[in-house]
N, C-alpha and C positions, 0 to 999 in steps of 0.2 A: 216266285215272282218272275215276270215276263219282261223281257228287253224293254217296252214300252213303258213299263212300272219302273224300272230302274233307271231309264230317262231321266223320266218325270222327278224321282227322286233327287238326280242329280242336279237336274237343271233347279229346282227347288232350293236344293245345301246350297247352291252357289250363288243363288238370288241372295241366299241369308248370309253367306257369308258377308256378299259383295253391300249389304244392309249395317251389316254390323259391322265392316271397314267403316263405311261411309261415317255413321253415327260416333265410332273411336277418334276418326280422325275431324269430326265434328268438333265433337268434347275437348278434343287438345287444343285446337286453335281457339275456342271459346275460354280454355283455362289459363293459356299463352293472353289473350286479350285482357280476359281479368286483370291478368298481375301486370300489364303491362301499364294498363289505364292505373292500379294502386299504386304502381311506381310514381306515374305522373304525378298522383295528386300529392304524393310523400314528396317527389320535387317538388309541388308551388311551394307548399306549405315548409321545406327548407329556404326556400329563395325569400320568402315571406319572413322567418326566422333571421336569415340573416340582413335584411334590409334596418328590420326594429332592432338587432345590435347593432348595426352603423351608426341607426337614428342614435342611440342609450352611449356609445360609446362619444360622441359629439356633442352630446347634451352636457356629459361629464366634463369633458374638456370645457367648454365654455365656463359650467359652473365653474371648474378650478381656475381660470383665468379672470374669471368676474370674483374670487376668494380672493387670489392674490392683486389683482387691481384695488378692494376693498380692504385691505390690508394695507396696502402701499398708505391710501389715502387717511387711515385710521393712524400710523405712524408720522405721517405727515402734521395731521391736528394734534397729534400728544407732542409734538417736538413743539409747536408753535404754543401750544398750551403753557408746556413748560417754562420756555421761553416769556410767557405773559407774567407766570409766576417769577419767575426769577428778577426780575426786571421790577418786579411792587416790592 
């Protein structure tokens, strides 16, 4: 091989090299992007998760407070009930 052939060769390894940085460091930031976009959507879909437990945890409450509101006034009609009995 001749100085000019070994150039060539070299200038060549280095083109590929400098190809196949490029393409590595391509691939990393496209697989850094990936997981970064699947993180997002794993956050809405927590923020999502937790809004419908606020919603389920308020629903609760109310039903138990519309139970015991419904209670109060069920003990209220048996005392007066009894009361009608008691009294014939």
């Amino acid at each position: 091989m001749n100085d000019q052939s070994t150039q060539r060769v070299t200038a060549i390894t280095a083109v590929l090299q400098l190809a196949v940085l490029i393409v590595g460091v391509g691939g990393l930031f496209f697989a850094v992007g990936q997981r970064e976009e699947s993180l997002n959507g794993v956050q809405q879909e927590v923020s999502d998760l937790k809004g419908i437990s606020a919603d389920l945890v308020k629903a609760q409450i109310l039903s138990t407070a519309k139970d015991g509101e419904h209670e109060r006034v069920l003990r209220d009609i048996l005392r007066r009930v009894e009361r009608l009995e008691e009294s014939n």
